[in-house]
Backbone as numpy.savetxt, mean C-alpha at the origin, in Angstrom:
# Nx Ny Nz CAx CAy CAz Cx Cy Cz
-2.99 -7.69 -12.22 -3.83 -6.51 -12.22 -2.94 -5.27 -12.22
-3.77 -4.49 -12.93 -2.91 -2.77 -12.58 -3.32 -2.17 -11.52
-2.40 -1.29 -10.96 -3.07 -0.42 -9.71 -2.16 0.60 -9.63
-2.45 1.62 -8.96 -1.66 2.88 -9.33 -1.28 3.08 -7.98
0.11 2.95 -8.08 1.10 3.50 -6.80 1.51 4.72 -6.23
1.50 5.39 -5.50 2.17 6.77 -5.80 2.08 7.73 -7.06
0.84 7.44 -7.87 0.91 8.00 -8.74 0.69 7.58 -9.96
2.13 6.26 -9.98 2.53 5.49 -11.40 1.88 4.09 -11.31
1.45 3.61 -12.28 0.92 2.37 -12.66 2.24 1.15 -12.67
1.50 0.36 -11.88 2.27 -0.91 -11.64 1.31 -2.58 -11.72
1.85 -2.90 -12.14 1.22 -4.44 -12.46 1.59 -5.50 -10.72
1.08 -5.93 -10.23 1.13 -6.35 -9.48 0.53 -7.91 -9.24
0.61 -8.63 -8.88 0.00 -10.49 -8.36 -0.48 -10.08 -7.07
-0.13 -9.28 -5.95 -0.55 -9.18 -4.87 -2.15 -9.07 -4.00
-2.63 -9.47 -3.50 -4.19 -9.85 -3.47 -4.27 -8.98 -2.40
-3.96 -8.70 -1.48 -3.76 -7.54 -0.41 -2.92 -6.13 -0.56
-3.61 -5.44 0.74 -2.18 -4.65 1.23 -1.08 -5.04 1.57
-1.29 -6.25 2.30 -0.15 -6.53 3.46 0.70 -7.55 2.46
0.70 -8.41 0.84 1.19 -8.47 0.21 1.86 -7.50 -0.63
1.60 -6.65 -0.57 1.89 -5.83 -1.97 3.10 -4.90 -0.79
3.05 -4.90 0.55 3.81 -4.35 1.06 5.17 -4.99 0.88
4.73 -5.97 1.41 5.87 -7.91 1.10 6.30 -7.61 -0.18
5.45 -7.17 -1.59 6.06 -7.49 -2.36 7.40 -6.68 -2.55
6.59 -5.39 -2.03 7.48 -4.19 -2.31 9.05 -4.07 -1.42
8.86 -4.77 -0.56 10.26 -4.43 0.69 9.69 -3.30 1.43
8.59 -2.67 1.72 8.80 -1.74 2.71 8.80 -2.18 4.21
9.30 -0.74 5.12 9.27 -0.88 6.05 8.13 -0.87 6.56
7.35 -1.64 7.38 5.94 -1.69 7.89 5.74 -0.83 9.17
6.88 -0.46 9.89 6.84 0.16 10.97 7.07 1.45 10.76
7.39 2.23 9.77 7.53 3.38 9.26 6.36 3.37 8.30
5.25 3.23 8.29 4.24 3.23 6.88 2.96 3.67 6.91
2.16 4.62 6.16 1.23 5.08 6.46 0.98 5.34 5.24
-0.97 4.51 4.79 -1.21 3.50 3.40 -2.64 4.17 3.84
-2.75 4.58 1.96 -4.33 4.93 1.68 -4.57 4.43 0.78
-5.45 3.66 0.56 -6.21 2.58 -0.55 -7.29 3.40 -0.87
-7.57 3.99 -2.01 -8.33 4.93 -2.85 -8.59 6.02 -1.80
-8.01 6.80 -1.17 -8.27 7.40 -0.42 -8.70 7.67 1.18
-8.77 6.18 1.47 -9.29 6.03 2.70 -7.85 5.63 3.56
-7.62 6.13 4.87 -6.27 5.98 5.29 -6.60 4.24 6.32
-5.65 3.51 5.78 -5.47 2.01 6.61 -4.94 2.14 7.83
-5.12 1.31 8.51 -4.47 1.19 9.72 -3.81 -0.18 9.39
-2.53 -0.71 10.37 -2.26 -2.07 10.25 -2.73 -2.97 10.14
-3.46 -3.02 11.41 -4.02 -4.26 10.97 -5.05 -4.69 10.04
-5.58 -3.43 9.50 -6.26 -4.04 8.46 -5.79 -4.56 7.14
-4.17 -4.05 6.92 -3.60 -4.65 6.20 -4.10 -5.56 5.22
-4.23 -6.69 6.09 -3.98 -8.81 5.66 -5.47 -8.82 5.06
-6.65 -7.66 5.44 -7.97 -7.97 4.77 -8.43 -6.97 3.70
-7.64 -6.09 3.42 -7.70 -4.76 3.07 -7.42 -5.62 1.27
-8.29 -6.21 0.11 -8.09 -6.82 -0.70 -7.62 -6.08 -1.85
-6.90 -5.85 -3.04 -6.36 -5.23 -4.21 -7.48 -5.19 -4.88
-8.10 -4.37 -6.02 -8.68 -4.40 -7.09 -8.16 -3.84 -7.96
-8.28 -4.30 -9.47 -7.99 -3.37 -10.42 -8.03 -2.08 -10.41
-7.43 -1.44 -10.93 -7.24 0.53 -10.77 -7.66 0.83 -9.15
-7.45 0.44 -8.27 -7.21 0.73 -7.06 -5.92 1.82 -6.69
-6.09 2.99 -6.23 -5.15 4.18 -5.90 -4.34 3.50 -4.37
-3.53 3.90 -4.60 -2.46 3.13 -3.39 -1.55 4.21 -2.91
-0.99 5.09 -1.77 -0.64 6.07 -1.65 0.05 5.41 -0.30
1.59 5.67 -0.54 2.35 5.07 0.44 2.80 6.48 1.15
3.32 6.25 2.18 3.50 7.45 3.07 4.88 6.89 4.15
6.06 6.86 4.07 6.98 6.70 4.80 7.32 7.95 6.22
7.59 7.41 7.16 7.35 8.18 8.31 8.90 8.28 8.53
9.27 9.33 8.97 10.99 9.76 8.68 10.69 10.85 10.00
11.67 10.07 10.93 12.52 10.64 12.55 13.07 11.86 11.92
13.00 13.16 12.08 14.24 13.91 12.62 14.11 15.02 13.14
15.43 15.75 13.25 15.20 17.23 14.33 15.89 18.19 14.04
């Protein structure tokens, strides 16, 4: 399926969030994920399912001072 990442279109196998995170390498403890707009929490991750043209908006959380 296609789904749009950050913007750019990516082909993906992943049936979840919490795959497509796996697929990707991110850090899960630094991460903050909106699936068409709606902001996820963790644990909804593992039920949170992919659809075609689904908007995906990753958000990395970055320490500093």
């Amino acid at each position: 399926m296609i789904i749009r990442v950050n913007g750019e279109d990516r082909e993906t196998e992943s049936k979840t969030i919490r795959d497509l995170v796996q697929e990707l390498g991110l850090p899960e403890k630094a991460l903050l994920i909106e699936q068409n707009g709606t902001a996820l929490r963790p644990a909804d991750w593992p039920a949170s399912r992919l659809s075609d043209s689904d908007r995906i908006e990753f958000i990395r959380i970055v320490a500093g001072g």
